[in-house]
N, C-alpha and C positions, 0 to 999 in steps of 0.2 A: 605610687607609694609616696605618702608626705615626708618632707625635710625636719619635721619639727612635728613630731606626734602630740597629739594635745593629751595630758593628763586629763583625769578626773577630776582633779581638785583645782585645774585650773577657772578662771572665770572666763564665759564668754560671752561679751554683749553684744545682743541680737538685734538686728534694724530690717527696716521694711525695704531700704531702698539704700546701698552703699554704689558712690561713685567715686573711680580713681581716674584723676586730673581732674583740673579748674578752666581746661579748656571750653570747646563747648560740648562738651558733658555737661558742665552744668548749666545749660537751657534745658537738659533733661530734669535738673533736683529740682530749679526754678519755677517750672513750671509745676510740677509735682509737688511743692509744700503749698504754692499759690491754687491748685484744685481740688488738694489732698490733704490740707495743714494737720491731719492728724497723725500724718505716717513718720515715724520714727526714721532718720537719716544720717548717713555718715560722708563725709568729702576728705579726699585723700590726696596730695600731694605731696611731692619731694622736692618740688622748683618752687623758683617764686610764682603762688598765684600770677591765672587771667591766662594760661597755657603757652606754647611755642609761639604762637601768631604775636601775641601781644608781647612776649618777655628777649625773642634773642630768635624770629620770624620776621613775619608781614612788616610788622607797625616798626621796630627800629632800622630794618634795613630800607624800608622806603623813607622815612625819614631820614635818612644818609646819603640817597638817592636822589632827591629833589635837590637837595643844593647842587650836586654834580651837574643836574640838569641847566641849573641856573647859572654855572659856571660855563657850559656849552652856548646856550644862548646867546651870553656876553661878550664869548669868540667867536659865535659867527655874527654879531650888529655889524659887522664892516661891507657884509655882501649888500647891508640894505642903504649902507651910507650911514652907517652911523659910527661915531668915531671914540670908542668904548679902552679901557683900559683897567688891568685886573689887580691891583695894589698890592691886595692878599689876601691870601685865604686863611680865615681863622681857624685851624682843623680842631682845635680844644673848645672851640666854642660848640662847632656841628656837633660834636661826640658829646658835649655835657648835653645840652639840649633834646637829645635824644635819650640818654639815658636819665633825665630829669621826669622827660614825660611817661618813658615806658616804666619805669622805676615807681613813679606816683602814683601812678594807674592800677600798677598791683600791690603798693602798699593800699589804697583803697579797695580794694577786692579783700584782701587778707583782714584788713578788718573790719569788714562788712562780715566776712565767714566766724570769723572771734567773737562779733556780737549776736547774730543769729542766733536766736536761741533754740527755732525748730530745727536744729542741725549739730553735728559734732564734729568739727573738724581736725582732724589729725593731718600737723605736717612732718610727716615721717617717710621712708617707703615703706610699701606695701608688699609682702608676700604670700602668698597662698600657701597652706600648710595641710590645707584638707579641704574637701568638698564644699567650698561658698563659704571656707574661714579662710580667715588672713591674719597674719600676724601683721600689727602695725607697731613699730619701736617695742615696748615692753608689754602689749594691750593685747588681747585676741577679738575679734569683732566678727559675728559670720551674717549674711544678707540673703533676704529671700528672694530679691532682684539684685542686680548689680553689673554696673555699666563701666567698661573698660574703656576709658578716654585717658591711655596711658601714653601716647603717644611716642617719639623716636627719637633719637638721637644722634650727631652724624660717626660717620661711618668712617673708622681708622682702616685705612686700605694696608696688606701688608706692604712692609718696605723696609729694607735694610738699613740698620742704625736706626730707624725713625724715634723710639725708644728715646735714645740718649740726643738725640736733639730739640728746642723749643720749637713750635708749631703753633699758629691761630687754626681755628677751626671756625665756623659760622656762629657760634656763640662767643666763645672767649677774644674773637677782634672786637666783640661787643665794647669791651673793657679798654680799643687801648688810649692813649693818652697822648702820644705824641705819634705823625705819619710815617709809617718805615720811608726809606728814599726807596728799596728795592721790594717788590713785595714776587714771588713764584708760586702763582695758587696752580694745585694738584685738581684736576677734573676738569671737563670742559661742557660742562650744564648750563642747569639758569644759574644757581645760586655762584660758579663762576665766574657767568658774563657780568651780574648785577654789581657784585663785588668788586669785580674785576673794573668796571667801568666809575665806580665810585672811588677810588682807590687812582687811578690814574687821571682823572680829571681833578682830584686834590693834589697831585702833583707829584704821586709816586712812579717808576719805573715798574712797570706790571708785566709779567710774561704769564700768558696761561698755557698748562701742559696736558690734554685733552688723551684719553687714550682710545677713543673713537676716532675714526677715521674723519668724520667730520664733528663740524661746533654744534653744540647745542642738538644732540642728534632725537631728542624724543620730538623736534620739531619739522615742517614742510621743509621736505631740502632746498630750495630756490628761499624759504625765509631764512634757514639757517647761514644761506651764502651771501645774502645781504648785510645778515647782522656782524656777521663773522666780515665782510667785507669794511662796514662802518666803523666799527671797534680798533681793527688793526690800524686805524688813525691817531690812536691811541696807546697802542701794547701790543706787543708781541703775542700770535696767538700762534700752537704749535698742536696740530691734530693728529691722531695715529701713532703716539709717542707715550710709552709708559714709564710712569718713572719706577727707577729700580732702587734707589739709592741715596742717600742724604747723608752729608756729614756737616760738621763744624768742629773750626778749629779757632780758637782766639778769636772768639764771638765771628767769626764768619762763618755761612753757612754755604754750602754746593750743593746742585739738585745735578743727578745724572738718570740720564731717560734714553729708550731703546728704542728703536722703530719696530711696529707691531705690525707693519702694512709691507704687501711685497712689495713694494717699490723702493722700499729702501730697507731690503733688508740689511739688519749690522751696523744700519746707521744708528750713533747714538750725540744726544745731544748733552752739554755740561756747561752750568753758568753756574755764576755765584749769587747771593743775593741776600740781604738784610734779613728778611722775613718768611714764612710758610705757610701758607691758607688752603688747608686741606678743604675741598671740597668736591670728593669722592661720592657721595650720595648719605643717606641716612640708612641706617637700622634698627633693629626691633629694641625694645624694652624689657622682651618677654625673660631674658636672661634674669631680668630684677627682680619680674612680679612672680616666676613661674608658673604659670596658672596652670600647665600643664599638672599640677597638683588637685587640680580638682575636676582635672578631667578635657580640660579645654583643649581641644589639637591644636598642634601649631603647625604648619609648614615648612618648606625644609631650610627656609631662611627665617626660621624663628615667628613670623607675623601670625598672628591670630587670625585661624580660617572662621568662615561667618557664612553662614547662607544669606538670600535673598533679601530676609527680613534682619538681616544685623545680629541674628542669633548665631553664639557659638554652639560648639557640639554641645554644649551644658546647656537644662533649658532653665530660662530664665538668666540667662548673663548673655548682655552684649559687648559687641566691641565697633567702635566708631572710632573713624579718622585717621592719623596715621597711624592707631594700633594694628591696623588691618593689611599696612603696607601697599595700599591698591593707587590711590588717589591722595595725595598729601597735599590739601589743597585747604583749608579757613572755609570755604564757603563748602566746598563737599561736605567737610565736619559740620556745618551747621544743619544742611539740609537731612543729612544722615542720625542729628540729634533727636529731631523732629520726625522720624521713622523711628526709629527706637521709644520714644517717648508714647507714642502710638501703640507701638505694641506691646508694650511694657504695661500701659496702664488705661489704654481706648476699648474700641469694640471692634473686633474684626483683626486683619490681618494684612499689614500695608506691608510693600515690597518696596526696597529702597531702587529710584531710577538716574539709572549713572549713564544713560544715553547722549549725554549733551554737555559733555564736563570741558566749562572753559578755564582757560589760564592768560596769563601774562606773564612779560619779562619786561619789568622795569628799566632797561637800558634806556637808551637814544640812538637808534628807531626803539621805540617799544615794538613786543612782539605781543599779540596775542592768535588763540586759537581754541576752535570747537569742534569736537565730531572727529570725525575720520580723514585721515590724508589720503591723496589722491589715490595712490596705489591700493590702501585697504580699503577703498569704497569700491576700487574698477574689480575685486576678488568675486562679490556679490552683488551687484548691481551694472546696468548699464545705467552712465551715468553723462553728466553733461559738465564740464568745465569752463568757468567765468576767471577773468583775469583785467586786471586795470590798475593800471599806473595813478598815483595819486598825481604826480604833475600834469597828467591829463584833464585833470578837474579846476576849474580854478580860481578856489580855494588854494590848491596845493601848488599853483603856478606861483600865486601871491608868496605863499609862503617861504618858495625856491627850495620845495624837497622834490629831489632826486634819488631815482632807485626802488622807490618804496613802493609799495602795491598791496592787490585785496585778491585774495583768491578763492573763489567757492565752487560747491562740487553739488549738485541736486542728482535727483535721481530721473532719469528721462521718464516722460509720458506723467510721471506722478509731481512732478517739479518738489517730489520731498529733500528738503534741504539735508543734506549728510554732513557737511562738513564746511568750515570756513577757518582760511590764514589769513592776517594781516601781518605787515609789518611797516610799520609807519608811525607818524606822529599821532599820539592818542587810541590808540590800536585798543588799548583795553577799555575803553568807551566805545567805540567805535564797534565792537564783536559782540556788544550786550543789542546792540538789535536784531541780527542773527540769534545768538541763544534764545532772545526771548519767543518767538516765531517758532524756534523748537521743541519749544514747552507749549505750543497754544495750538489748539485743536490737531489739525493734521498734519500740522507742522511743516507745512509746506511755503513756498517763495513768492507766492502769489500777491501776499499781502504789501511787499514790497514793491512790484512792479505795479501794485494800486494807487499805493500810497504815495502822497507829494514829501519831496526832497529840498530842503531848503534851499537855495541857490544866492549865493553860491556857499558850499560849505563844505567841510571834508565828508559828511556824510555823503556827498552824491558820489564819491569813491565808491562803497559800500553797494548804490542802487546799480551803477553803469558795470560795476564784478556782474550782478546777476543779469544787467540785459544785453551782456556780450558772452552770454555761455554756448559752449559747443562742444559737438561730440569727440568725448575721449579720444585721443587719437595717439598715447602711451610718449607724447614728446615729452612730457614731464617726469615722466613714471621712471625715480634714477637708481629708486629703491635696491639695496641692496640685503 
């Protein structure tokens, strides 16, 4: 039953093709007024154009990141002999600069969408009131396609007092202006570590409060203990500890957290600290848009279910990206637009393929990874494990990285690649030859051990993982 029943004498204007977010949703309009210029179209947002990746995502937090990293560098010149010294750091200059660029980028997007004239765009939100209508501000609009690129927002964990305290989140540190001294970020993920390590190599006091037993736990546990081990050069990181509690009193603020692990049961831990940087995960949108109004299921954490092809239970409405909750990932969303856009307006019936979905963690070691970790490959497969030190290469002797390594996992007799970790310097370049090998014909390792490795270079980390693989033998396997 809709929230807002449409009268008769109300007006509704009807479109061929309505998409909500600026993210890449619209590669799906783009492409569609550039092969279809006749089709009537609506675009619908509540943020600023160019979606999460571009506005308060990807593009400003890496942008905040690389000076960090340049700041690391600086301090380790002394191990090559070189006699370096760090003056200052301008923290108001990194932060204008980034909000200069992501700021420009979607004031050019918003009006690019204002002048279009094969297009309407509404910046408003969006809700569903009825079957493929939406109320948008004061407008009713309903679509005989319509692509849900609404993506997520992060995710207020409960927490005592948290309410009547201030709090950064992954967006609003977007905004700040001057460097807290103390900063206590809640979660222990990426958006944690990345944060977490921009923030203390600018010269803040960083504690991170993890309620997983270990860091960064959606990744290989041997990368997460590296990372987690490199970082705490840095900042306090505390795993297995939930926090229960926050207050402040005369602008200070105290974080209190419990141990969630039996090892310490009753332990709880209590600091004080200048700042708060929720970074507990992301959730749904679905609360804004409803769509369950026109039929759309949601899940029981709100995300919009989607079969194979991007289709929700309604036919003709998709949903991509993080509307879906699966993969919140910029390049998932793009490849996922371009499936949608196919079936929305091609011939035939594509399936979207999320077999090979990589990421990165812009720290220092970067992390990246693809495919399956060890454990859920040895479930279903017998399989063969590769492992290699990057100081073993050298490249990475030159370099003087210690610790870091390439981990891959093939499938025995078929040598199909399942899965690969890095962590190390350039990891996220470094994994794009792996992924791409698993997109190409059988997707197997082979081409690697064909193909010449420049010498000396960190890629030959990468080729010496796959020609030192060996049989599974559960010494890794820590999974719990």
């Amino acid at each position: 039953m809709c929230s807002f029943p449409i009268s008769k004498s109300m007006s509704v204007k009807n479109y061929d093709l309505i998409s909500i977010g600026t993210g890449s949703a619209m590669s799906v309009v783009s492409r569609a007024l550039k092969e279809k210029p006749d089709l009537s179209v609506a675009v619908i947002e509540n943020e600023a154009p160019g979606g999460i990746c571009l506005t308060r995502g990807c593009i400003p937090s890496k942008m905040l990141i690389y000076p960090a990293e340049v700041v690391e560098n600086i301090l380790k010149a002394k191990q090559f002999g070189i006699d370096t010294e760090i003056k200052d750091i301008d923290f108001t200059h990194i932060m204008n600069r980034m909000r200069e660029h992501t700021r420009g980028e979607s004031k050019k997007i918003e009006r690019n969408l204002k002048k279009t004239h094969a297009l309407d765009f509404y910046q408003e939100t969006a809700e569903f009131v009825e079957d493929y209508t939406l109320k948008v501000g004061n407008k009713t609009i309903k679509g005989e396609k319509i692509v849900l690129g609404c993506g997520s927002r992060p995710f207020i964990p409960s927490i005592e007092n948290l309410e009547s305290v201030d709090y950064l989140t992954s967006k609003s540190i977007l905004d700040l202006k001057e460097l807290p001294k103390k900063v206590t970020i809640i979660g222990g993920g990426y958006i944690a570590a990345e944060y977490g390590y921009f923030l203390a190599l600018m010269g803040a006091k960083v504690t991170i409060i993890g309620k997983n037993s270990r860091f960064v736990p959606s990744g290989e546990r041997e990368v997460s203990e590296v990372l987690e081990k490199k970082l705490t050069r840095f900042m306090d990181i505390y795993t297995g500890y939930e926090v229960v509690k926050v207050e402040e009193k005369k602008g200070k603020k105290r974080v209190i957290a419990k141990s969630v692990t039996d090892d310490h049961q009753n332990k709880k831990l209590s600091g004080k600290t200048e700042n708060i940087l929720l970074a507990a995960g992301r959730r749904s949108n679905s609360d804004l848009l409803k769509p369950e109004n026109s039929g759309i299921e949601l899940n029981d954490k709100g995300w919009i279910k989607v079969d194979k092809t991007l289709e929700t239970s309604k036919d003709h409405i998709w949903a991509l990206g993080d509307a879906t909750g699966k993969y919140m990932f910029k390049h998932v969303a793009n490849h996922e637009a371009e499936v949608v856009y196919h079936n929305a307006f091609g011939e035939g019936v594509r399936e979207v393929d999320h077999h090979a979905i990589p990421y990165a963690i812009y720290t220092n070691p970067q992390v990246a990874s693809v495919g399956l970790k060890e454990r859920e490959a040895a479930l279903d497969h017998d399989i063969l494990v590769g492992h290699y030190p990057f100081e073993r290469t050298a490249k990475g002797s030159a370099m003087g990285i210690k610790d870091c390594f390439v981990k891959v996992i093939i499938e025995q007799g078929s040598y199909k690649i399942l899965g690969a970790h890095i962590v190390g310097p350039h990891a996220s370049v470094l994994i794009q030859e792996v992924v791409n090998l698993m997109y190409t014909g059988d997707g197997t390792a082979v081409p690697i051990y064909r193909g010449m490795h420049i010498h000396p270079s960190l890629s030959e980390v990468v080729e010496r993982a796959f020609m030192n693989v060996h049989v599974h033998d559960h010494v890794h396997d820590h999974e719990h």
